[in-house]
Kinemage of the C-alpha trace (Angstrom):
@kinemage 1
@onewidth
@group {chain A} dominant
@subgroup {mainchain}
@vectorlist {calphas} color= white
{ca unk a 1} P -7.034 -1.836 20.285
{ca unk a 2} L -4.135 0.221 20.353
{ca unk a 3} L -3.601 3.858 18.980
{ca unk a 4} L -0.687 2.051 17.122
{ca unk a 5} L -3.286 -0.578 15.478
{ca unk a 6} L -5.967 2.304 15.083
{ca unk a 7} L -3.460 4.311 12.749
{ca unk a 8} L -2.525 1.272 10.865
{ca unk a 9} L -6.205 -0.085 10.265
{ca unk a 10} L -6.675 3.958 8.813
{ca unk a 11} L -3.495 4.052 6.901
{ca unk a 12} L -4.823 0.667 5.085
{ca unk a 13} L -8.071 2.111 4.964
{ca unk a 14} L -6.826 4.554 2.827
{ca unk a 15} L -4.427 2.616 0.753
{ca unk a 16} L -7.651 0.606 -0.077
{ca unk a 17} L -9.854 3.401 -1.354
{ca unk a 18} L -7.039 4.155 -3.502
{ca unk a 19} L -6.225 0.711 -4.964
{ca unk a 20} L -9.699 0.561 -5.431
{ca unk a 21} L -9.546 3.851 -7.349
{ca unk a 22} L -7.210 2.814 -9.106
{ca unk a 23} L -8.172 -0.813 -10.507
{ca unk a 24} L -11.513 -0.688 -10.367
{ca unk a 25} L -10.827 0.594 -13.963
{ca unk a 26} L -9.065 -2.667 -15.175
{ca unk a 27} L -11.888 -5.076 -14.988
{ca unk a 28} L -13.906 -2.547 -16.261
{ca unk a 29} L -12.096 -2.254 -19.790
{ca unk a 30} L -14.083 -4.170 -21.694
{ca unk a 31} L -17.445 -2.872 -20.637
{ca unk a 32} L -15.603 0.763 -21.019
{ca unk a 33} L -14.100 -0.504 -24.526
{ca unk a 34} L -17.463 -1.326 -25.982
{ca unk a 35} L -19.355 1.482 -24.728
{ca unk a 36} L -17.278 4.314 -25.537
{ca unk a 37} L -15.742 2.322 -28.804
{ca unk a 38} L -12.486 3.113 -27.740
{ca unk a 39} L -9.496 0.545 -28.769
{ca unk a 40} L -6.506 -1.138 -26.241
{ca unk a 41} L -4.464 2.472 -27.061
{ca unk a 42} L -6.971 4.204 -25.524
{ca unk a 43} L -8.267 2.067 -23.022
{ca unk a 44} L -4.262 2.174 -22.414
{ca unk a 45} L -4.000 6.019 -21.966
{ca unk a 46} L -7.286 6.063 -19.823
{ca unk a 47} L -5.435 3.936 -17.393
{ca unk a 48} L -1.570 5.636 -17.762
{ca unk a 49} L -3.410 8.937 -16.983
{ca unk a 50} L -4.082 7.946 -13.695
{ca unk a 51} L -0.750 7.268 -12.933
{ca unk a 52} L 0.853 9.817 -15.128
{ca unk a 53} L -1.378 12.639 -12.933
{ca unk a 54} L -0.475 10.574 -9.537
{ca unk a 55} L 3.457 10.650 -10.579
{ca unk a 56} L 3.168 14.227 -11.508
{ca unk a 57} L 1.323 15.174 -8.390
{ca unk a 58} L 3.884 12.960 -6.287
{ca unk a 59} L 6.657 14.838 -7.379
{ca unk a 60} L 5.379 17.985 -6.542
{ca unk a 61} L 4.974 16.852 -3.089
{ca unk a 62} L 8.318 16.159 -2.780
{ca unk a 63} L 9.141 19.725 -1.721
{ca unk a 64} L 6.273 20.129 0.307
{ca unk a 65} L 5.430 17.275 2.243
{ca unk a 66} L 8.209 17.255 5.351
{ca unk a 67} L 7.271 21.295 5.639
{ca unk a 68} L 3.915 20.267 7.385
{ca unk a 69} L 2.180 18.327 9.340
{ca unk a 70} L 1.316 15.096 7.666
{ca unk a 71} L -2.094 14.700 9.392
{ca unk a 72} L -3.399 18.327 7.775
{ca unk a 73} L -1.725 17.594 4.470
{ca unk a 74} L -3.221 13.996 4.653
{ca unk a 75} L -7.206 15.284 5.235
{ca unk a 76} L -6.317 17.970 2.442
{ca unk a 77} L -5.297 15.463 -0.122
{ca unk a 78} L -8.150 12.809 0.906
{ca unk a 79} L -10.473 15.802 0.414
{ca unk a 80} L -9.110 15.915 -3.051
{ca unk a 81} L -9.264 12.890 -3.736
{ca unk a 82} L -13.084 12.096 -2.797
{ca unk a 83} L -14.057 15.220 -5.121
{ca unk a 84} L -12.212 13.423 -7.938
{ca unk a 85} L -13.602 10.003 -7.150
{ca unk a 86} L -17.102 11.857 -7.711
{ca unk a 87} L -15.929 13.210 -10.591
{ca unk a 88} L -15.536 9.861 -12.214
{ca unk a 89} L -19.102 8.618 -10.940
{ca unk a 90} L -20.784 11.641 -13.141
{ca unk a 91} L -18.605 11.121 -16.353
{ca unk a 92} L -20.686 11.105 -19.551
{ca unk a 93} L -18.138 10.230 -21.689
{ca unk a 94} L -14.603 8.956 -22.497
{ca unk a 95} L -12.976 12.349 -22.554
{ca unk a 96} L -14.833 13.830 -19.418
{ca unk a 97} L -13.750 10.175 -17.344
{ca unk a 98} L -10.211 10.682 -18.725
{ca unk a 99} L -10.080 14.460 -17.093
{ca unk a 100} L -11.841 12.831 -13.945
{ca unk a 101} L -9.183 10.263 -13.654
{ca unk a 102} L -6.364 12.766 -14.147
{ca unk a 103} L -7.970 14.764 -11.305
{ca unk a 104} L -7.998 11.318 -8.526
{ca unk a 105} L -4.908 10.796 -9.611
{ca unk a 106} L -3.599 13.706 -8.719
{ca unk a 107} L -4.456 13.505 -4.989
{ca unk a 108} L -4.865 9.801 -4.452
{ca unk a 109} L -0.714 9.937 -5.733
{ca unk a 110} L 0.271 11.543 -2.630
{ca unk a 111} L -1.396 9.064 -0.260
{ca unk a 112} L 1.076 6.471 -1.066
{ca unk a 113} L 4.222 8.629 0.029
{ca unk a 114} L 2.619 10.235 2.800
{ca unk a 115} L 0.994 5.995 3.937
{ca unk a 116} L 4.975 5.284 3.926
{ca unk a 117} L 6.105 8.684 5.870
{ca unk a 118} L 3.492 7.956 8.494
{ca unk a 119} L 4.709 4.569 8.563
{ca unk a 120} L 8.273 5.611 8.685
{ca unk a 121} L 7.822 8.229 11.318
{ca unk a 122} L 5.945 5.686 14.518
{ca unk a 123} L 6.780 2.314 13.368
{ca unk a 124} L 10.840 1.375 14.040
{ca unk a 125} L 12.416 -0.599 11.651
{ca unk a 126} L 12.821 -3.856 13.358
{ca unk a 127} L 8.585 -3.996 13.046
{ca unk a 128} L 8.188 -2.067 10.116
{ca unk a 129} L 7.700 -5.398 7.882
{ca unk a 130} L 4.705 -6.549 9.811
{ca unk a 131} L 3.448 -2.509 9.796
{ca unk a 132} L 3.964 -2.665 5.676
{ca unk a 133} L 2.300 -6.530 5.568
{ca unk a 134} L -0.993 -4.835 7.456
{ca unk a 135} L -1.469 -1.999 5.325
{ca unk a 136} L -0.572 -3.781 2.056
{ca unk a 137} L -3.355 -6.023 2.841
{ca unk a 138} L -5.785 -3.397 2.071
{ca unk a 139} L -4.929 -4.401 -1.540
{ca unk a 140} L -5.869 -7.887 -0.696
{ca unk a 141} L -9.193 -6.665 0.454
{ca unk a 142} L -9.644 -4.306 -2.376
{ca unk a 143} L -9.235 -7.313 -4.674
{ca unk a 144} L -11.456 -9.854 -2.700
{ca unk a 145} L -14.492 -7.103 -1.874
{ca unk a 146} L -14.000 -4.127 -3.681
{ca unk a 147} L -13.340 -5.164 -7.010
{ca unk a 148} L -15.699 -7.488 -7.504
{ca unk a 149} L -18.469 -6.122 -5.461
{ca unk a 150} L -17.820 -2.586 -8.002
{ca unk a 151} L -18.052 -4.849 -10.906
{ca unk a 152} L -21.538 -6.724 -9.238
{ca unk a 153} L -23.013 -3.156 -8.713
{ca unk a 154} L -21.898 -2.010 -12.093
{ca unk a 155} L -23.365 -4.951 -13.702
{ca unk a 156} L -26.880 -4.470 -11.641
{ca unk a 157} L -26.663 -0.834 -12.888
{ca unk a 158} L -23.632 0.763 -14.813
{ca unk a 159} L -19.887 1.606 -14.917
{ca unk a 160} L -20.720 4.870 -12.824
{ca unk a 161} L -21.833 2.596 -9.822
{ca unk a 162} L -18.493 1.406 -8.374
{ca unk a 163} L -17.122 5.083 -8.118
{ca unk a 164} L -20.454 6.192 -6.228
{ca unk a 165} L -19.865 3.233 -3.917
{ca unk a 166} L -16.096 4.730 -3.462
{ca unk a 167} L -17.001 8.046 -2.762
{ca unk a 168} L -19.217 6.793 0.051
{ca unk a 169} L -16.448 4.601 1.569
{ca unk a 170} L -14.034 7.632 1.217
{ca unk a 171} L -16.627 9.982 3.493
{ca unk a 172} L -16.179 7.543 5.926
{ca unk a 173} L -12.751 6.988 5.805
{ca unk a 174} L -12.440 10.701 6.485
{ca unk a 175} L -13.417 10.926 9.316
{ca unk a 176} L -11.174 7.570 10.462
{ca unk a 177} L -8.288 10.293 9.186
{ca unk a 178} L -9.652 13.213 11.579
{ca unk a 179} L -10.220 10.778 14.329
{ca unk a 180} L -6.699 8.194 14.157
{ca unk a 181} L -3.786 9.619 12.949
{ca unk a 182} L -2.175 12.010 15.247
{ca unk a 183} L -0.212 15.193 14.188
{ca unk a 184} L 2.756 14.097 13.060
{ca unk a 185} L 5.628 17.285 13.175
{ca unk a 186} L 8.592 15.443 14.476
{ca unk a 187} L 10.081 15.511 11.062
{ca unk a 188} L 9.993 18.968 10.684
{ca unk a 189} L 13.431 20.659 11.778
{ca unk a 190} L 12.530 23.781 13.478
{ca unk a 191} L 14.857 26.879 12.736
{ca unk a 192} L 16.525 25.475 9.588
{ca unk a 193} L 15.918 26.942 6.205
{ca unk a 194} L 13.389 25.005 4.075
{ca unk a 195} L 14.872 23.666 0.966
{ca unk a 196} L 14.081 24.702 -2.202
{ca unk a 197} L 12.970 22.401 -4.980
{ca unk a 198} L 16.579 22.193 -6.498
{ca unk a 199} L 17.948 20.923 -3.423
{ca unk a 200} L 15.350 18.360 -2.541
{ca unk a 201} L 16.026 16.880 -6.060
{ca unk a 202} L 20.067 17.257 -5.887
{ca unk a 203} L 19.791 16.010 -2.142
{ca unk a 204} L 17.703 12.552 -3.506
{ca unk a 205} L 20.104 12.700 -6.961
{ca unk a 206} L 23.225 13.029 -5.656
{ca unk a 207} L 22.361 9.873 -2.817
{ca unk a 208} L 23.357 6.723 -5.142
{ca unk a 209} L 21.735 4.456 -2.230
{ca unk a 210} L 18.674 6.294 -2.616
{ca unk a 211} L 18.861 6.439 -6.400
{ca unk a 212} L 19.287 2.380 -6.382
{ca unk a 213} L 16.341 2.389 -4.204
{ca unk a 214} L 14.394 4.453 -6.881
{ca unk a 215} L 15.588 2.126 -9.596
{ca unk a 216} L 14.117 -0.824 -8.099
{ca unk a 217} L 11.152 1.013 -7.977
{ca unk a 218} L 11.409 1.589 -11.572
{ca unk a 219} L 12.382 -1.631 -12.400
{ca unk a 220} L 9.410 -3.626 -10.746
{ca unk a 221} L 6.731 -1.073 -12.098
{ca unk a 222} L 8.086 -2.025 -15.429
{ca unk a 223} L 8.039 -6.180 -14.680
{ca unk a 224} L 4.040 -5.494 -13.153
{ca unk a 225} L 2.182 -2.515 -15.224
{ca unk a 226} L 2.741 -3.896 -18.511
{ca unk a 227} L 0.438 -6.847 -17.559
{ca unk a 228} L -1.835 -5.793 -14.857
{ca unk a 229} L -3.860 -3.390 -16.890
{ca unk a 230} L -4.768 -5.617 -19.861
{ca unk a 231} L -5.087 -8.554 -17.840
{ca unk a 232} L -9.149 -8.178 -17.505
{ca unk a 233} L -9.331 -7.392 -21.382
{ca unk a 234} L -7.221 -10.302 -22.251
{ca unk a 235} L -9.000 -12.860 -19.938
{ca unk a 236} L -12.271 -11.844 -21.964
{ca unk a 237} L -11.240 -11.779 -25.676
{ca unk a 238} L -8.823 -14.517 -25.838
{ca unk a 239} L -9.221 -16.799 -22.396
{ca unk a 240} L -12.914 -16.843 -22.650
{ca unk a 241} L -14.213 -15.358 -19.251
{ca unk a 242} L -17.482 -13.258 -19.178
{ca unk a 243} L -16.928 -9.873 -17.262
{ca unk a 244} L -18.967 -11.283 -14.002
{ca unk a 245} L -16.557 -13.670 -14.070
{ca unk a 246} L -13.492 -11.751 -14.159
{ca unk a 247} L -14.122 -10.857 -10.507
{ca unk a 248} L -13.411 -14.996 -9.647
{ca unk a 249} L -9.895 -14.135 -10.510
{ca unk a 250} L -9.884 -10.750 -7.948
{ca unk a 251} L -12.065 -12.589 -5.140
{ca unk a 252} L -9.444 -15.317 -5.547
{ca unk a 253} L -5.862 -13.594 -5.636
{ca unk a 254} L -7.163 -11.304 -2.473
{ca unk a 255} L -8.816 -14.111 -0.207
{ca unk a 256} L -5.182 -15.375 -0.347
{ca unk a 257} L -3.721 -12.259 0.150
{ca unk a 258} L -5.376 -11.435 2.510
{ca unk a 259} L -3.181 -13.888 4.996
{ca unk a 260} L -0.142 -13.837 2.769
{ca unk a 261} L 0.475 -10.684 3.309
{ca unk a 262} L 1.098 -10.403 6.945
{ca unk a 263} L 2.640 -13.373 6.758
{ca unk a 264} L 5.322 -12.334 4.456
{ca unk a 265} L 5.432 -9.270 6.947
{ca unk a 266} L 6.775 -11.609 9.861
{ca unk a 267} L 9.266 -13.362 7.223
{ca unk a 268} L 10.727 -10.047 6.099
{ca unk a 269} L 11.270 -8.997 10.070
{ca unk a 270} L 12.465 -12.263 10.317
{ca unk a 271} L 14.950 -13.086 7.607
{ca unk a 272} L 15.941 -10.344 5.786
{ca unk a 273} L 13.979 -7.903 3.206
{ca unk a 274} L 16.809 -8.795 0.176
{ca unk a 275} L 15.941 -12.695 0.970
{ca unk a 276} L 11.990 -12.550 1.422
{ca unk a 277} L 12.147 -10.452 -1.891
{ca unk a 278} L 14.248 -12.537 -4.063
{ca unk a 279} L 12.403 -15.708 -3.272
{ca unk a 280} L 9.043 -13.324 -4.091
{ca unk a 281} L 10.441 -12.099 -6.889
{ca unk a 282} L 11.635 -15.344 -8.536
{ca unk a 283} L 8.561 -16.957 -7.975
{ca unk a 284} L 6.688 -14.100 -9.714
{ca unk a 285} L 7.913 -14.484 -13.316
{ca unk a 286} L 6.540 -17.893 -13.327
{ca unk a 287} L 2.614 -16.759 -13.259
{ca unk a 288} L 3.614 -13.442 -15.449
{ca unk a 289} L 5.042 -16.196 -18.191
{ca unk a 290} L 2.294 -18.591 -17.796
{ca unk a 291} L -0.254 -15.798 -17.864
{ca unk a 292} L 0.623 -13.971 -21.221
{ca unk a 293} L 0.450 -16.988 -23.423
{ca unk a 294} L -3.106 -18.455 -22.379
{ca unk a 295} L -5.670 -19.422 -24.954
{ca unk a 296} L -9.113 -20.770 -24.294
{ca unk a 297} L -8.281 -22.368 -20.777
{ca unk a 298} L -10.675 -24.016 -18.494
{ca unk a 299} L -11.557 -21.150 -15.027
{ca unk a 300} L -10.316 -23.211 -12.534
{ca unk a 301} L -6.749 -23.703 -14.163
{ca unk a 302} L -7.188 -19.814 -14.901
{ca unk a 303} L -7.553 -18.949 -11.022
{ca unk a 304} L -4.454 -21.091 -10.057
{ca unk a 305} L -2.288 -19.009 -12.400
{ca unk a 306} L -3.575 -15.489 -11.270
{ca unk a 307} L -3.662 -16.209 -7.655
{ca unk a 308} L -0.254 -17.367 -7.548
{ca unk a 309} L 0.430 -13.688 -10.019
{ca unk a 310} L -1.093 -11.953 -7.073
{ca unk a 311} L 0.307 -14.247 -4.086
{ca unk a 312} L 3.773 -13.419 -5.588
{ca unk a 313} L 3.046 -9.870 -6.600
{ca unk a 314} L 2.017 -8.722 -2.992
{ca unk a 315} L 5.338 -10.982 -1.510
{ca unk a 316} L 7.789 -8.907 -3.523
{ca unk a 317} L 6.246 -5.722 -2.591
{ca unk a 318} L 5.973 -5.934 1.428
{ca unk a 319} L 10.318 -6.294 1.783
{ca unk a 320} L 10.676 -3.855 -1.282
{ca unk a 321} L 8.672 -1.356 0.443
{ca unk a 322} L 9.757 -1.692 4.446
{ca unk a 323} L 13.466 -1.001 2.751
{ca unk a 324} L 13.068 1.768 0.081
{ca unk a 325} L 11.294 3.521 3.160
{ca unk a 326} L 14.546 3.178 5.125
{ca unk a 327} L 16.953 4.590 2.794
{ca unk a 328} L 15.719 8.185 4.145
{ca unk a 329} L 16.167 10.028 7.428
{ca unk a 330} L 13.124 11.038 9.204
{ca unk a 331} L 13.446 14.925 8.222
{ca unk a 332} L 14.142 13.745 4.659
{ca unk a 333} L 11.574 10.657 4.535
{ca unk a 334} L 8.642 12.449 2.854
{ca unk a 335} L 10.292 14.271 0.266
{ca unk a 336} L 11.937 11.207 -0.767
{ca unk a 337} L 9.182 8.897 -0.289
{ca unk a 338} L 7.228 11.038 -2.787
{ca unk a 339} L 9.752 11.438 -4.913
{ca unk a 340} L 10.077 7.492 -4.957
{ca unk a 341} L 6.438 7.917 -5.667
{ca unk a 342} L 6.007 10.150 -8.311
{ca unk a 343} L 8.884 7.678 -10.174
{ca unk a 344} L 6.365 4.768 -9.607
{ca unk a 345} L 3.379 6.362 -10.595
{ca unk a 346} L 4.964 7.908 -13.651
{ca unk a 347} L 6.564 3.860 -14.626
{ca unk a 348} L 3.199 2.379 -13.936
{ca unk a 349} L 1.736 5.250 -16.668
{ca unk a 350} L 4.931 4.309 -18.983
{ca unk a 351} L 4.747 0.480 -18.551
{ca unk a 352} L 0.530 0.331 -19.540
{ca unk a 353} L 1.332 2.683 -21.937
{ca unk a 354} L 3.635 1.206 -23.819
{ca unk a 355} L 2.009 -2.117 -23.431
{ca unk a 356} L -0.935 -0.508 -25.125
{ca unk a 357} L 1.030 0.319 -27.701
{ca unk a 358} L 2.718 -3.070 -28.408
{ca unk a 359} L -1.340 -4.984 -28.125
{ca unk a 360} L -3.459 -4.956 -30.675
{ca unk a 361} L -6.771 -6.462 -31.654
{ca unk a 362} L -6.990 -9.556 -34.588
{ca unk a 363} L -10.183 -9.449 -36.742
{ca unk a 364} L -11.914 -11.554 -33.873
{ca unk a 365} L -11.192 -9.130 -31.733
{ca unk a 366} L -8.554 -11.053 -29.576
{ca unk a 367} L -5.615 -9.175 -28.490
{ca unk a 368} L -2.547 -10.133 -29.979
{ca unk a 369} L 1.327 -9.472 -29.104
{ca unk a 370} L 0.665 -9.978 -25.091
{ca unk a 371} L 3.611 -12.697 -24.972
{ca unk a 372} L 5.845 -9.788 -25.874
{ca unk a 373} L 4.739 -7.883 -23.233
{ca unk a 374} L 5.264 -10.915 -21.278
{ca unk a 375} L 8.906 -11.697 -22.190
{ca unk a 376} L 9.652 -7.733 -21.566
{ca unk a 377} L 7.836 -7.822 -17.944
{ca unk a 378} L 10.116 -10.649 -17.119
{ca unk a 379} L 13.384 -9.352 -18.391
{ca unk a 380} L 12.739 -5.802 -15.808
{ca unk a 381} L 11.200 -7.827 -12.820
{ca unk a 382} L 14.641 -10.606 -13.319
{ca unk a 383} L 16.666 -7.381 -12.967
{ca unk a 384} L 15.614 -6.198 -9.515
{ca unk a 385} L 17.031 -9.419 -7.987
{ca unk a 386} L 20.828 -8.056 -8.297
{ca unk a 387} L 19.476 -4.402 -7.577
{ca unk a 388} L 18.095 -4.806 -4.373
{ca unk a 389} L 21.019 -6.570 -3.221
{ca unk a 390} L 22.801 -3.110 -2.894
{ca unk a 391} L 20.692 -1.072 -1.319
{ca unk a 392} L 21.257 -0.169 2.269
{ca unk a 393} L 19.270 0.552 5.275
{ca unk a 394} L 19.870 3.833 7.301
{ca unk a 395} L 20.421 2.918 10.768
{ca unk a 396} L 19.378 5.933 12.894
């Protein structure tokens, strides 16, 4: 295997512990609902915290992250991140597990912009779909094994169980960091005068391709994270699914995913990222408007719908990604990239928040309102068709 494949396989590596992280969460709401007797606002903020701490975190390491070396900033932040994943395994309660999740979220937030600067920095752009089809498969895998095998644990034992399990992949994952991914300082412009926070932020601000590139970002956090996070809670109280058997619809969406993913890879090196996304994109709604308005529906009928929500989901992200990446020089690339990241964290946060705000609970305790949240998902994810249209690759 090649050092090329080695540093991919770890970059995915990591993306997976911290999809992982990150949804584990969702199928666990309604376990977490009824234990802590906490209602869809809350369950709402517990998730938007998460992002709202990886957003914050993200945008702080927009002035720091093309000053170093992005293999020693990378095992700092990992570091980080496994002490907050631990964190979250030893909660005792709602409010400790909200702090813990702040904490992950602050470090596992910077993996995703430093995942695309690494990415940015060795792979050229004429191979940089395939490169972004690999690594995004890790959340193919996180859906088809982590997920559910988290939720199996957790319902041989408890909700701490799947954020032990984490923390022992992360150790490992470690030392795949220390080992595979080479020191990285190419970016860094020796002799010139670091910028200071104001000019990072005027130097992204006052770049209206790089601004478009942000507002795509914005826009397809807004059509995704109003859904994603009450999808688990809605498939128990109003679909009918136990929670063992919310993991069919995880194992499902990632086995699929799993070889979509690539595969869209090769079509967006192929054809185009604006054409491989719109035909992504389009197809998305249809699951997001099919999705929001179930009642008691029979699982198999279920599982069609949500694989095609993640089949879809994963397609529109691979082009979306390989070109917001290059809308950035290399000596620029992972202040932006975090930037761009902090903005998507922060809209993920927004998005389930809000959502949680618009859901509430009937006197069967059904959620209520979700086709709203449907109709507004669609409306934000329609928009990025016409948006991505004018955004522009750097050629270097």
């Amino acid at each position: 295997m090649t050092k090329e494949k080695l540093l991919l396989w770890t970059l995915a590596a990591i993306n997976f512990t911290h999809i992982v992280d990150f949804m584990i969460l969702m199928p666990l709401g309604p376990q977490l609902m009824r234990i802590f007797e906490i209602s869809p606002r809350e369950f709402g903020l517990l998730v938007s915290s998460y992002t709202f701490a990886a957003g914050f975190s993200s945008f702080m390491g927009a002035f720091v992250l093309d000053k170093y070396d992005r293999r020693t900033i990378m095992l700092w932040v990992f570091t980080g991140f496994f002490l907050g994943t631990l964190a979250c395994a030893f909660s005792p309660n709602y409010i400790v597990l909200l702090i813990a999740r702040v904490i992950s979220g602050l470090f596992g937030g910077l993996t995703s912009a430093l995942i695309l600067a690494i990415i940015g920095d060795v792979i050229p752009d004429s191979r940089r779909g395939r490169a972004m089809g690999l690594v995004m498969a890790a959340f193919s895998v996180a859906s088809v094994f982590g997920v559910p095998f988290g939720l199996f644990i957790a319902s041989l034992s408890n909700w701490h169980a799947p954020f032990l399990f984490l923390a022992g992949i992360s150790a490992i994952i470690f030392w795949m960091i220390y080992k595979y991914v080479p020191s990285l300082t190419n970016h860094i412009v020796s002799g010139n005068k670091k910028p200071s926070p104001i000019e990072v932020i005027k130097r992204v601000t006052s770049n209206a391709n790089q601004m478009r590139a942000i507002t795509l970002t914005i826009m397809i956090m807004l059509g995704q994270f109003m859904i994603i996070p009450f999808l688990s809670p809605y498939m128990v109280a109003n679909v009918g699914f136990t929670d063992m058997q919310l993991t069919y619809i995880y194992m499902a969406g990632g086995a699929f995913t799993i070889f979509t993913s690539p595969w869209v890879g090769k079509l967006t090196d192929k054809y185009g990222k604006v054409k491989i996304f719109t035909i992504f994109m389009s197809l998305n709604v249809i699951p997001i408007g099919l999705i929001t308005h179930l009642g008691m529906t029979p699982i198999p009928y279920v599982l069609l719908i949500s694989t095609m929500f993640f089949v879809t989901s994963n397609g529109r992200m691979v082009p979306a990604s390989a070109l917001i990446t290059g809308t950035a020089k290399p000596e620029n690339r992972g202040s932006f990239l975090s930037f761009n990241s902090a903005v998507q964290q922060l809209s993920a946060g927004f998005a389930s928040f809000v959502a949680g705000l618009i859901l509430a609970e009937n006197a069967t305790g059904q959620l209520v309102n979700f086709n709203i949240v449907g109709y507004i998902a669609i409306f934000f994810s329609l928009l990025c068709i016409p948006l991505i249209r004018r955004i522009k690759v750097i050629d270097l």
